[in-house]
C-alpha positions as CSV (number, residue, x, y, z in Angstrom):
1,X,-3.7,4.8,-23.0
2,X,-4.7,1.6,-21.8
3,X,-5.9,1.3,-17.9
4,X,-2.8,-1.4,-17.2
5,X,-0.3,2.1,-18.6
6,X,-2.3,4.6,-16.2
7,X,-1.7,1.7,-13.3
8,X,1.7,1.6,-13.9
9,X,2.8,5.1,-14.2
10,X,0.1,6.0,-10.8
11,X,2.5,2.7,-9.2
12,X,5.6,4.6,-10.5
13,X,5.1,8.2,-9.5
14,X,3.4,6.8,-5.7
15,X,6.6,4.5,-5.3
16,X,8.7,7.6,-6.2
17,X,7.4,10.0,-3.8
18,X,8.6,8.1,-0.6
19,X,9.7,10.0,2.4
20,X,12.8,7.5,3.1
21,X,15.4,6.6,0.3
22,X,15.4,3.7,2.1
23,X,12.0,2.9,1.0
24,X,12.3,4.9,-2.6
25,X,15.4,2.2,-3.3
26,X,13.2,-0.5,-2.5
27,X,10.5,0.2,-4.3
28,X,12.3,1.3,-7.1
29,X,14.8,-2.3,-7.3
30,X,10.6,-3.8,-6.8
31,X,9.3,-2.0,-9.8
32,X,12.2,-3.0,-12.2
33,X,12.1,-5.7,-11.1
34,X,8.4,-7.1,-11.1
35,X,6.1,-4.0,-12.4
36,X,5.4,-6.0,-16.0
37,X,4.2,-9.2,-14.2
38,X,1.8,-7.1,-11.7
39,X,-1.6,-7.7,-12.2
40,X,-4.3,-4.4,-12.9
41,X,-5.2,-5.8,-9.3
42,X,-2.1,-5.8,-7.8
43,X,-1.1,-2.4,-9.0
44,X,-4.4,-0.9,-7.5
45,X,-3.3,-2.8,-4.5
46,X,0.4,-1.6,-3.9
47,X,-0.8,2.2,-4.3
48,X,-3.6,1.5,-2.1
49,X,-0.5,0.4,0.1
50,X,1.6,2.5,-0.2
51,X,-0.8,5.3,1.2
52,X,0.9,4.2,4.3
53,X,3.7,5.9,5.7
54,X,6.8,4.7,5.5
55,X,7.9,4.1,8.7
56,X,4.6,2.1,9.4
57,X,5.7,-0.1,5.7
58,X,9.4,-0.4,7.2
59,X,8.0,-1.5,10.7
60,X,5.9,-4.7,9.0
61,X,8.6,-5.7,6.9
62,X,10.3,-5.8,9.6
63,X,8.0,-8.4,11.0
64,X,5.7,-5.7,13.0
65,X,2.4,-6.6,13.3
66,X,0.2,-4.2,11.5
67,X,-3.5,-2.8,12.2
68,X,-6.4,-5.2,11.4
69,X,-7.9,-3.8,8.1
70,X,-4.1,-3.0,6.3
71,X,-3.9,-5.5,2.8
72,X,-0.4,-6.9,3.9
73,X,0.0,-9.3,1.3
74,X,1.8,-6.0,-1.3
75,X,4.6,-7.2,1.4
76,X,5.2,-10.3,-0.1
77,X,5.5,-8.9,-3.3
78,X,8.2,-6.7,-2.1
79,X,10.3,-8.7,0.4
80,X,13.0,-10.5,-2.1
């Protein structure tokens, strides 16, 4: 299986295992959406992201300002 396959199923089953539908619906309209066009990179990325919580993911795309250090730019990619 090719790394870019492993990426994408890692990307699938992180973005699936969300503690808020809201965020599992999200990810999930993201993925159908975008997942062919994403970059080895990116994927690494967007699971490195999404190792935050919820809550913390919902409060910056809500405009929150988030700890120096966090990679916001996975919240371009997601915001429509």
């Amino acid at each position: 299986m090719a790394n870019s396959e492993l990426l994408h199923k890692q990307l699938r089953w992180v973005a699936s295992r969300r503690a808020t539908a809201e965020m599992e619906q999200m990810l999930s309209r993201f993925l159908e959406q975008n997942l062919a066009g994403l970059t080895d990179e990116q994927c690494q990325r967007m699971v490195s992201f999404l190792d935050h919580s919820d809550w913390d993911i919902l409060d910056w795309l809500a405009g929150k300002p988030s700890p120096e250090g966090v990679d916001r730019e996975p919240l371009s990619w997601i915001l429509p």
